[in-house]
N, C-alpha and C positions, 0 to 999 in steps of 0.2 A: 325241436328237431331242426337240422341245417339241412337243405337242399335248394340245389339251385333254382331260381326262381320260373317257373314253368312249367316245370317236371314232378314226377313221382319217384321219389326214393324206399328204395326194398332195403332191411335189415337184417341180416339173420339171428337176432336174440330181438328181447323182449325190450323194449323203453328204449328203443333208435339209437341201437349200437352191433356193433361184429365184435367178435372175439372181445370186448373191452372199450371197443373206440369207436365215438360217433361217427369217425370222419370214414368208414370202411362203408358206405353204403353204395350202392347200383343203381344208376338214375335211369331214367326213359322218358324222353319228351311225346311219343304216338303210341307205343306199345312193344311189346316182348311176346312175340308168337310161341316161346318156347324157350322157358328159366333154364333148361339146361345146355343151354349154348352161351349161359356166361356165368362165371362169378362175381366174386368181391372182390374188391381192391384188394392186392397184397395178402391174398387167398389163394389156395386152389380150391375152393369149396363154392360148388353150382347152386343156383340161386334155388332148382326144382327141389320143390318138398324141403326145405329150409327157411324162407320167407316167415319170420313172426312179428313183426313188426314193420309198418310203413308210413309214409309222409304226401299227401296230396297237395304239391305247391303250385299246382298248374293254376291259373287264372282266371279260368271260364268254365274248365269242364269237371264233372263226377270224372272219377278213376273206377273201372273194374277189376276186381283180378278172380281168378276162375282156378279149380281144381284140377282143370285139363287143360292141356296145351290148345292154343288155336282156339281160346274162350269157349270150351268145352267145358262140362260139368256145374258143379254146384258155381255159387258167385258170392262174391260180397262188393260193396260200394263203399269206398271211401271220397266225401261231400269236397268241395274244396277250399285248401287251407284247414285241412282237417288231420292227424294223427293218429295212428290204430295200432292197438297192441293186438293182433291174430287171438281170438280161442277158439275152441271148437267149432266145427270142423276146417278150420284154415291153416291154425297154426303148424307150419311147416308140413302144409297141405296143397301149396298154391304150385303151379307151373306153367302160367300166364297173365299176362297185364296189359289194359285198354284203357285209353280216355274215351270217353263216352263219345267221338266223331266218327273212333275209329273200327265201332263194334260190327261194321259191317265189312272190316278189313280192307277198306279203302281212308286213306289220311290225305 
């Protein structure tokens, strides 16, 4: 998967791609309080409840993403320098994402 080195890249399909193309992903270097205040590249299509696939390039920290906005609900951890295809209960289930500094919504 390609993502700038850092960061965690969101996908909306499965094996780190959108519509067809790796390069359509959504990065976030602290977090995304709330998938549905952005899309994909070259999309009108919000990240909320889409999300199946993502990319943890950050550095240092675990990635979280959560089932509620604002790290509410169920969770899953993606390790770092690590890759995840979503299944149940996540896949295109997610509608927020944290590095693990930021789980107390201060970065």
């Amino acid at each position: 998967a390609i993502c700038p080195n850092g960061s965690t890249c969101l996908w909306r399909d499965a094996n780190w791609e959108t519509l067809g193309y790796a390069g359509r992903y959504r990065n976030y270097f602290y977090y995304i309080p709330d998938f549905s205040a952005y899309t994909y590249p070259s999309t009108i299509t919000s990240l909320a409840n889409t999300v199946s696939s993502a990319y943890n390039d950050g550095n240092y920290e675990w990635t979280y993403f959560f089932t509620g906005t604002y790290r509410t609900g169920d969770w899953a951890r993606a390790y770092i320098d690590v890759a995840v295809n979503f299944g149940w209960p996540y896949n295109d289930n997610l509608e927020s994402g944290y590095y693990e500094s930021c789980l107390d919504g201060v970065c």
